[in-house]
C-alpha positions in Angstrom: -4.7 -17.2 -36.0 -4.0 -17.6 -32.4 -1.0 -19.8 -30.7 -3.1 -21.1 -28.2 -4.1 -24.7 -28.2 -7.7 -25.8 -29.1 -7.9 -26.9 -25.4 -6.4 -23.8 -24.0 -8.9 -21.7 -25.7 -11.6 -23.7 -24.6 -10.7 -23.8 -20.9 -10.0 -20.0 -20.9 -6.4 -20.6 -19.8 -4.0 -18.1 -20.7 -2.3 -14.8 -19.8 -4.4 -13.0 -17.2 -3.6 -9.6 -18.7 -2.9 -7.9 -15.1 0.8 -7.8 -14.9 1.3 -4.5 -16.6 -1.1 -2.7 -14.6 0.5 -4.4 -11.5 3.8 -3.2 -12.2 2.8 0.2 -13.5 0.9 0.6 -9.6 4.2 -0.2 -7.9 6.5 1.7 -9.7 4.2 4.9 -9.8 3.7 4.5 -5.6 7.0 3.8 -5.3 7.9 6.9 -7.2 5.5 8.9 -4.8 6.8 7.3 -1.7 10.5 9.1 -2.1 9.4 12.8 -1.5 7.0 11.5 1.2 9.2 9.5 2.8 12.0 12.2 2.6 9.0 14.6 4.1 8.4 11.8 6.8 12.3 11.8 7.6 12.6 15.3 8.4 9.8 15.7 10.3 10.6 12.3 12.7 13.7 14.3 13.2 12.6 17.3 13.9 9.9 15.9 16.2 12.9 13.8 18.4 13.2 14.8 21.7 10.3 17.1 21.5 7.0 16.5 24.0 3.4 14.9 23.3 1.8 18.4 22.7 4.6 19.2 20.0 3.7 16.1 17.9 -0.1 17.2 18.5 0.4 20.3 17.4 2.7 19.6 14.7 -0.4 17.1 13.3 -2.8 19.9 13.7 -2.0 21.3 10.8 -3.7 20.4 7.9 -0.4 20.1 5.4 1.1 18.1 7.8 -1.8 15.7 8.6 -2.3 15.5 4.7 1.4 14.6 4.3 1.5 11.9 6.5 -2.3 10.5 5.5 -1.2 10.5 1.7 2.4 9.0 2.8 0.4 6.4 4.8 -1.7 5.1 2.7 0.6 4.9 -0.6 2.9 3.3 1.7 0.3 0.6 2.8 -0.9 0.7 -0.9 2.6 0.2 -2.0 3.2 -2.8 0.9 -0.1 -4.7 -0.4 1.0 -5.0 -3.7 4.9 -6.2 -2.8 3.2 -8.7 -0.8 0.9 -9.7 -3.4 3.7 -10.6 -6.0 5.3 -12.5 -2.6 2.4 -14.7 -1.8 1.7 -15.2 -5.7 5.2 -16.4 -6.3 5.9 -18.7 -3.0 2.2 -20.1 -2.3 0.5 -22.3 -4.9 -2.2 -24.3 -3.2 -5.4 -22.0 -3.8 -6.5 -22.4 -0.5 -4.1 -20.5 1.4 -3.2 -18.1 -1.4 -7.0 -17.2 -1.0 -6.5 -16.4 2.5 -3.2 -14.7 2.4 -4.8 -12.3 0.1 -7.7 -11.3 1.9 -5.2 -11.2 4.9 -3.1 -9.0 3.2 -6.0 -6.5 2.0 -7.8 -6.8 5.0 -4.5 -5.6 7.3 -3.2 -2.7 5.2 -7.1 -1.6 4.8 -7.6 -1.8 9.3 -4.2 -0.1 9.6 -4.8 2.8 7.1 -8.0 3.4 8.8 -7.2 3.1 12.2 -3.9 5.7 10.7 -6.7 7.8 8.7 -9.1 8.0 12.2 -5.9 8.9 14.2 -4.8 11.6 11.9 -8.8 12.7 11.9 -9.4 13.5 16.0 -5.8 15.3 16.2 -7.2 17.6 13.7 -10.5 18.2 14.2 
């Protein structure tokens, strides 16, 4: 016995079945994010004041280039996702909410690689 209508069934309308999942994603990124972006804190500060060839050689080092990839791209992982519930809640013509989405994937994909190729010639 199911609550839905005989139309709704039909048409396929319902409860898309995604949320959980969505929300699980952001909480367990956001979770991640707090020792990485403590990590990220110190190491701005300790970095202050310090020359060009400091920061090179402070992202030579593997743990520290690893650090900052992973805190990086869960950040940017973590951004596209917010945004996605934004652009979901506050655009409702399809159109737009097509693009925005594609925009949205497509900018936090260019800036983690750009970040990731960065990271990449200071250490090799």
């Amino acid at each position: 016995m199911s609550a839905q209508t005989p139309l709704s069934r039909v048409e396929g309308l319902g409860a898309a079945h995604s949320g959980t999942t969505h929300f699980w994603r952001q909480r367990v990124s956001a979770a991640a994010l707090v020792p990485l972006a403590i990590w990220f804190v110190v190491a701005v500060l300790g970095l202050v004041g310090g020359t060009e060839a400091e920061t090179v050689g402070f992202f030579q080092r593997p743990v520290n280039a690893a650090l900052m990839a992973a805190f990086m791209v869960i950040a940017l992982y973590h951004m596209m996702l917010g945004l996605q519930v934004v652009i979901d809640d506050y655009v409702h013509s399809d159109g737009p909410k097509i693009f925005l989405m594609l925009l949205n994937r497509a900018f936090a994909i260019a800036v983690g690689a750009a970040t990731l190729l960065a990271l990449l010639r200071i250490v090799i």
